[in-house]
GUNU-179267 format. One record per residue: residue in one letter; z, x, y of N, C-alpha, C in turn. Coordinates in steps of 0.2 Angstrom, whole numbers, plus 5000, padded with zeros to 4 digits. Layout:
residuo: A&n.c3: Z&n.c1: X&n.c2: Y&ca.c3: Z&ca.c1: X&ca.c2: Y&c.c3: Z&c.c1: X&c.c2: Y
...
//
This chain:
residuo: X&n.c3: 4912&n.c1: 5025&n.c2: 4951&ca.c3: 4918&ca.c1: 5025&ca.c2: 4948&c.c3: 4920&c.c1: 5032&c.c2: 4946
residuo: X&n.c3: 4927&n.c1: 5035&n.c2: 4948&ca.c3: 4927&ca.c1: 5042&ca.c2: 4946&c.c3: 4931&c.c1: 5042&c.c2: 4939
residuo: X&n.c3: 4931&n.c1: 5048&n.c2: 4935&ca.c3: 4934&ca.c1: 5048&ca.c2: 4929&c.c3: 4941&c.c1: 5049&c.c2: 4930
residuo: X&n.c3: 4943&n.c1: 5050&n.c2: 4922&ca.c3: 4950&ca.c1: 5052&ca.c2: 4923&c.c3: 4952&c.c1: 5059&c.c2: 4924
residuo: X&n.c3: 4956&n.c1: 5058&n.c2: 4929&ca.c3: 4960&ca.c1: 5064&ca.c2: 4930&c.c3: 4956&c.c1: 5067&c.c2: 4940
residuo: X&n.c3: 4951&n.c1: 5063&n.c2: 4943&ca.c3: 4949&ca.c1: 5063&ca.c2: 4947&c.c3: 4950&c.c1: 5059&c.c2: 4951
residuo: X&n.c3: 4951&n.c1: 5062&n.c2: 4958&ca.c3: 4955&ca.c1: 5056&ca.c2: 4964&c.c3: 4948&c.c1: 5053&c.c2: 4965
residuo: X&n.c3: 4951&n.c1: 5046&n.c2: 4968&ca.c3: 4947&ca.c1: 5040&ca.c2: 4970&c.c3: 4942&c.c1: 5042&c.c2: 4976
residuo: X&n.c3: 4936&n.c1: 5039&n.c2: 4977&ca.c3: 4934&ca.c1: 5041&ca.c2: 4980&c.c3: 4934&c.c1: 5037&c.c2: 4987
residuo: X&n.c3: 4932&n.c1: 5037&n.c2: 4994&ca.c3: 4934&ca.c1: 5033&ca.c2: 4999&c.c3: 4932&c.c1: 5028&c.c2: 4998
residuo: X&n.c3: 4926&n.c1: 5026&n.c2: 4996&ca.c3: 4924&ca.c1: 5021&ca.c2: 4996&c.c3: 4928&c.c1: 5014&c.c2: 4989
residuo: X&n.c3: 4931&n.c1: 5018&n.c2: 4986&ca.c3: 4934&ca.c1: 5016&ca.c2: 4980&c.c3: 4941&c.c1: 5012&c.c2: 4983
residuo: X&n.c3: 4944&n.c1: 5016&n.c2: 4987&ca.c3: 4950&ca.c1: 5015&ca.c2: 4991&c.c3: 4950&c.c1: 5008&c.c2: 4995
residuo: X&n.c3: 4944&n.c1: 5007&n.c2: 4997&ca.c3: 4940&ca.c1: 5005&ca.c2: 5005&c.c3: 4940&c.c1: 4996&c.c2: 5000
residuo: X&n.c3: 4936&n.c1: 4997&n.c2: 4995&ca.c3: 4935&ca.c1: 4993&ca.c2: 4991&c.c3: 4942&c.c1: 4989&c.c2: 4989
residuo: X&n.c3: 4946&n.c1: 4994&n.c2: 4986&ca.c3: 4953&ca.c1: 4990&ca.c2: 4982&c.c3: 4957&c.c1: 4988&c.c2: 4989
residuo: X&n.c3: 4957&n.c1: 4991&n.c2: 4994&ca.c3: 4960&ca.c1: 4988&ca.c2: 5001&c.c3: 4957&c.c1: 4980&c.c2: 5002
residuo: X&n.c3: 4950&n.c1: 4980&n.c2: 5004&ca.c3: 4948&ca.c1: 4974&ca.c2: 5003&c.c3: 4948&c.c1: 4969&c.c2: 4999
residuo: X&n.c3: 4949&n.c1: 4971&n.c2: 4995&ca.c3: 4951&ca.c1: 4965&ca.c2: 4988&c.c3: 4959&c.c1: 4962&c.c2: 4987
residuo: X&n.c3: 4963&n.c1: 4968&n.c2: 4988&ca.c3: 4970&ca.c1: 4968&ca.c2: 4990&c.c3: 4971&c.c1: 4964&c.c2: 4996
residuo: X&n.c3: 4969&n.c1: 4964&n.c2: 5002&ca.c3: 4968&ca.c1: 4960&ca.c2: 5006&c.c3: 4967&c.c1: 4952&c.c2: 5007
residuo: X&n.c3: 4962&n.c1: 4950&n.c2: 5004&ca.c3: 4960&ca.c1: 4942&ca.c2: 5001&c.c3: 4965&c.c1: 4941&c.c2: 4995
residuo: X&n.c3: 4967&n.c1: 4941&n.c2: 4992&ca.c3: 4973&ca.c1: 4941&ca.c2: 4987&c.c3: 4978&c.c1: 4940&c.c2: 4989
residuo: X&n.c3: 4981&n.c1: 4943&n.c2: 4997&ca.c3: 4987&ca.c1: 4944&ca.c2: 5000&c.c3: 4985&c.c1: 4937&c.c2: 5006
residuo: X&n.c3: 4979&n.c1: 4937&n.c2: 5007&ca.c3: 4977&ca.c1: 4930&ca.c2: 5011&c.c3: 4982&c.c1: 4924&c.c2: 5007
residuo: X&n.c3: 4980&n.c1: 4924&n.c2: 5001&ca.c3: 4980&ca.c1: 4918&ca.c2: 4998&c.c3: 4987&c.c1: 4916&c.c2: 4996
residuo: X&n.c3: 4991&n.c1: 4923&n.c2: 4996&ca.c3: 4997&ca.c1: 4922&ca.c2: 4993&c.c3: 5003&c.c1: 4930&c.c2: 4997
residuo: X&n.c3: 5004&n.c1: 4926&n.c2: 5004&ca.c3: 5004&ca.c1: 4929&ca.c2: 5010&c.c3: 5014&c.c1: 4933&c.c2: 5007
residuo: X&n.c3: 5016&n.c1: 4927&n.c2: 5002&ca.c3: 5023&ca.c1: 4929&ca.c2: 5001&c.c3: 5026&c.c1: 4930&c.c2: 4993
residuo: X&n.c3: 5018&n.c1: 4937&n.c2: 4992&ca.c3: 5020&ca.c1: 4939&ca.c2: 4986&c.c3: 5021&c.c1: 4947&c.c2: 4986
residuo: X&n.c3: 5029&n.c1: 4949&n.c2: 4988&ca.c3: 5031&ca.c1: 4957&ca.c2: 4988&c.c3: 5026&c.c1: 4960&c.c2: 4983
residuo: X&n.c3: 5025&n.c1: 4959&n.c2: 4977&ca.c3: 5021&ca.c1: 4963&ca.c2: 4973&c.c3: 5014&c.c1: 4965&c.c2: 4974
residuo: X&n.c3: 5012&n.c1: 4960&n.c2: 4979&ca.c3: 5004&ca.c1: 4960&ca.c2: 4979&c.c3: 5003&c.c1: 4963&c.c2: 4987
residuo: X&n.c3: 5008&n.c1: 4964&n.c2: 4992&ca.c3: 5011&ca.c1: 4968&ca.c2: 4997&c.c3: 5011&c.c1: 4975&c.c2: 4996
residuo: X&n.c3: 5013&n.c1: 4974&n.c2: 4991&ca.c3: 5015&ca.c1: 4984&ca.c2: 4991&c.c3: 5009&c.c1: 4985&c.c2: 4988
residuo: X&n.c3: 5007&n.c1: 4983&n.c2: 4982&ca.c3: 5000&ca.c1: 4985&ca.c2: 4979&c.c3: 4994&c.c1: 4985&c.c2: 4986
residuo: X&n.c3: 4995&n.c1: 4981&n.c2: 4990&ca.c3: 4990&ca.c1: 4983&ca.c2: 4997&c.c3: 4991&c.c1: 4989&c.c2: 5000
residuo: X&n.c3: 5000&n.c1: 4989&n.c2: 5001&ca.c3: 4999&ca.c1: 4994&ca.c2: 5004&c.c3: 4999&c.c1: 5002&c.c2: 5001
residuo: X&n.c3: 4999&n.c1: 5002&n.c2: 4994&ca.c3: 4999&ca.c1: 5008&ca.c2: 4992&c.c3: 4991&c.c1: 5011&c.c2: 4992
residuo: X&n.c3: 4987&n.c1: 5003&n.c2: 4991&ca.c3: 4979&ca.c1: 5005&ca.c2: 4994&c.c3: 4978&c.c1: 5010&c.c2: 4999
residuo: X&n.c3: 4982&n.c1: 5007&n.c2: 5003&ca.c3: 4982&ca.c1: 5012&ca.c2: 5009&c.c3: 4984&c.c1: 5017&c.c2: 5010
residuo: X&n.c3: 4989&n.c1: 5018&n.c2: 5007&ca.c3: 4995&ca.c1: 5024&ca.c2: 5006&c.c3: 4990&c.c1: 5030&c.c2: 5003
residuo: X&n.c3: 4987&n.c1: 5028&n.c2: 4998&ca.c3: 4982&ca.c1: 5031&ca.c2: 4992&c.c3: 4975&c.c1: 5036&c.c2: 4999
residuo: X&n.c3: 4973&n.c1: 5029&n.c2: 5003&ca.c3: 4966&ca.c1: 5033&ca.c2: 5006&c.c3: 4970&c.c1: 5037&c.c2: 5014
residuo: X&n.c3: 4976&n.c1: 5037&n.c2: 5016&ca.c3: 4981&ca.c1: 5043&ca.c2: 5018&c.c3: 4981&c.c1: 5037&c.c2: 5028
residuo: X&n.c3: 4980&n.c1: 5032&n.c2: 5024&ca.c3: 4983&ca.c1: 5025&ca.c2: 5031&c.c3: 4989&c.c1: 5023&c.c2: 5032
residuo: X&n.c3: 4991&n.c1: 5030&n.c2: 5035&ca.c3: 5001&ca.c1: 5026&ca.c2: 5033&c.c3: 5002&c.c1: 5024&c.c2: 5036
residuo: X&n.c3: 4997&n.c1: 5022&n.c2: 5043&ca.c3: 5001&ca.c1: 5018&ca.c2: 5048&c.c3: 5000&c.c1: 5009&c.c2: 5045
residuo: X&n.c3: 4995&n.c1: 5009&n.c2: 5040&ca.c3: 4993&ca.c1: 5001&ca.c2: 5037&c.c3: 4998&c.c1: 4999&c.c2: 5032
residuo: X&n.c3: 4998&n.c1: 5006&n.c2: 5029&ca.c3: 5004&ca.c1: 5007&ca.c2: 5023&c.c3: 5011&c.c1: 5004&c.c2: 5025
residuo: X&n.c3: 5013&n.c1: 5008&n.c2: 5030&ca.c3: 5020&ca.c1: 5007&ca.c2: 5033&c.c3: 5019&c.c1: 5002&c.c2: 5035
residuo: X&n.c3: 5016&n.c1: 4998&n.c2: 5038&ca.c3: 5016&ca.c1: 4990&ca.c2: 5039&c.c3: 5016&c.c1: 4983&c.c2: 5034
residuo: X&n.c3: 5012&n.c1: 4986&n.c2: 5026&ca.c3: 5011&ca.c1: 4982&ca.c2: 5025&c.c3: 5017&c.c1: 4983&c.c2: 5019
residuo: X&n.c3: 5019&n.c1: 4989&n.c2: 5019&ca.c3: 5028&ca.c1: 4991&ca.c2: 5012&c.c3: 5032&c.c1: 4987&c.c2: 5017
residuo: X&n.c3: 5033&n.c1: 4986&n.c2: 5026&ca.c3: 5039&ca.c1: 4983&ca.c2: 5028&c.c3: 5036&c.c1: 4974&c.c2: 5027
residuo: X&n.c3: 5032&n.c1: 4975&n.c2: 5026&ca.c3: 5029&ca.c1: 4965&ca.c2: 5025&c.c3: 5032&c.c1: 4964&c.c2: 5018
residuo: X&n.c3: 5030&n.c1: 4968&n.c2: 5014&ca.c3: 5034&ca.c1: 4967&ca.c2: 5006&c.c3: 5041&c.c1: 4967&c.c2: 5007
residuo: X&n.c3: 5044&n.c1: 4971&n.c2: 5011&ca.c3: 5051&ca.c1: 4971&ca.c2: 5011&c.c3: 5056&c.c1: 4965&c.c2: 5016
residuo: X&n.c3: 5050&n.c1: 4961&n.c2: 5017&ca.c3: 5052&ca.c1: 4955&ca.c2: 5023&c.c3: 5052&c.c1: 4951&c.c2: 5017
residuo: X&n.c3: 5048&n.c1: 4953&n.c2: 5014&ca.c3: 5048&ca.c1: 4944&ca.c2: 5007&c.c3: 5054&c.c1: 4946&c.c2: 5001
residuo: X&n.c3: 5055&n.c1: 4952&n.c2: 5000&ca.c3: 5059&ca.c1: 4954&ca.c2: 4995&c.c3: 5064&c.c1: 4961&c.c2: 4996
residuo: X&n.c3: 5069&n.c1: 4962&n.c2: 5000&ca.c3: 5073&ca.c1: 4967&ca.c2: 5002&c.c3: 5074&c.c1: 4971&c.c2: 4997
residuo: X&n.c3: 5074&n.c1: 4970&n.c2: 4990&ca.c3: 5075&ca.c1: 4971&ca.c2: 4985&c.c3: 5071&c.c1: 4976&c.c2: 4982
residuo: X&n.c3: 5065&n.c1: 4975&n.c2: 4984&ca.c3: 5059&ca.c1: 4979&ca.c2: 4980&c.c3: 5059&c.c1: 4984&c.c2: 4978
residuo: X&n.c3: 5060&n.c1: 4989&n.c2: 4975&ca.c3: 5063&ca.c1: 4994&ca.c2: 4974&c.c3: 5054&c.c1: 4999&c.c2: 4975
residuo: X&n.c3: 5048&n.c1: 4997&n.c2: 4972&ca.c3: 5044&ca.c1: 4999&ca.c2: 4974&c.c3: 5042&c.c1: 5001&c.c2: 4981
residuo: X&n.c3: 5042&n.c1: 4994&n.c2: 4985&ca.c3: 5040&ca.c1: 4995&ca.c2: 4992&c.c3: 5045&c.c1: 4999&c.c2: 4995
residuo: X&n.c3: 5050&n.c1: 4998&n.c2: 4993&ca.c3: 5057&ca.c1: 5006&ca.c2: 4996&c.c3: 5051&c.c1: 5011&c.c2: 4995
residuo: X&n.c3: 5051&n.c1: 5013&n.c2: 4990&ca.c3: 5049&ca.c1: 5020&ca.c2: 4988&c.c3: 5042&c.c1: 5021&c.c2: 4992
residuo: X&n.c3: 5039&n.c1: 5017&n.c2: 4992&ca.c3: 5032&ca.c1: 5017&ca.c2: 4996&c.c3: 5030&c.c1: 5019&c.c2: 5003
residuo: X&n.c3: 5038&n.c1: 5015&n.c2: 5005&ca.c3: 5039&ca.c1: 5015&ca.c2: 5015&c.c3: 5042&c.c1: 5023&c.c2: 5013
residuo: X&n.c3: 5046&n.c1: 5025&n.c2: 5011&ca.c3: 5047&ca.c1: 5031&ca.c2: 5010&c.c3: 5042&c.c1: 5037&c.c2: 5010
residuo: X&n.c3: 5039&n.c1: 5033&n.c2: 5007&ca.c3: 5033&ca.c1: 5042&ca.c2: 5004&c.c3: 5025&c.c1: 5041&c.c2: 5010
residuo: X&n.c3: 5026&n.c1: 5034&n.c2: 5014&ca.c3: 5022&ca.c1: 5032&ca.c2: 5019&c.c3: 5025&c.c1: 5034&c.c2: 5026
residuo: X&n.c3: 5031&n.c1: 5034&n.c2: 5028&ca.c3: 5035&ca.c1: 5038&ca.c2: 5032&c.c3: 5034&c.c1: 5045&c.c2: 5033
residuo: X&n.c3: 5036&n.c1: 5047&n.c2: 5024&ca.c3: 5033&ca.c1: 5057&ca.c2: 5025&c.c3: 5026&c.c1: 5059&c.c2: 5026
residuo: X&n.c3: 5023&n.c1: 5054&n.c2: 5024&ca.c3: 5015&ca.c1: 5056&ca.c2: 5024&c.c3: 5011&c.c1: 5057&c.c2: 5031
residuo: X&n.c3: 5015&n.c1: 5050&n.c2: 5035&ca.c3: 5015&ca.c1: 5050&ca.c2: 5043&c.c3: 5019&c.c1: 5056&c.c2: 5048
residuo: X&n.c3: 5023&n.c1: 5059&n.c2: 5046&ca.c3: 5029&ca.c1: 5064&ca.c2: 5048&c.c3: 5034&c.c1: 5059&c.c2: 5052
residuo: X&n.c3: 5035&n.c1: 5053&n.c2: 5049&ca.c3: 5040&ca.c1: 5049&ca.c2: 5053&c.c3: 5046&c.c1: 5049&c.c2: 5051
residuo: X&n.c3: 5048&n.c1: 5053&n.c2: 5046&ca.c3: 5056&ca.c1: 5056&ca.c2: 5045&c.c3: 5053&c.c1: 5065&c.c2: 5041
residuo: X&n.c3: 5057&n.c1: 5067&n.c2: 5041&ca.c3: 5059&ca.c1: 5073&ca.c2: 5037&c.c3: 5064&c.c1: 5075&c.c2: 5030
//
């Protein structure tokens, strides 16, 4: 476990993706548990998993203001806008 004020480590990432993933099994049409997936991803620099998994949130809930700002900052991560 890393302390405060220190980034996560990969394996830490790897961990909360797989846990986020069973959780999103069981409850396929919850935006909020969507975007908390894919920020895991976003976090360990997988924006291609990220940017799939903010536009699956965005399928269930148009609205989400999070997953907006997610697929946003998962696009610039990617270089897929400017």
């Amino acid at each position: 476990m890393t302390g405060i004020g220190e980034p996560p480590k990969v394996s830490e990432l790897q961990e909360a993706s797989t846990r986020y993933q069973q959780v999103v099994e069981k409850n396929p049409n919850d935006a909020r548990l969507l975007t908390n997936l894919a920020w895991s991803y976003e976090r360990a620099r997988d924006f291609g998993r990220a940017i799939e998994e903010f536009r699956r949130a965005l399928q269930v809930d148009p609205t989400y203001t999070d997953a907006r700002y997610g697929l946003a900052l998962a696009l610039l991560g990617n270089r897929q806008i400017e």
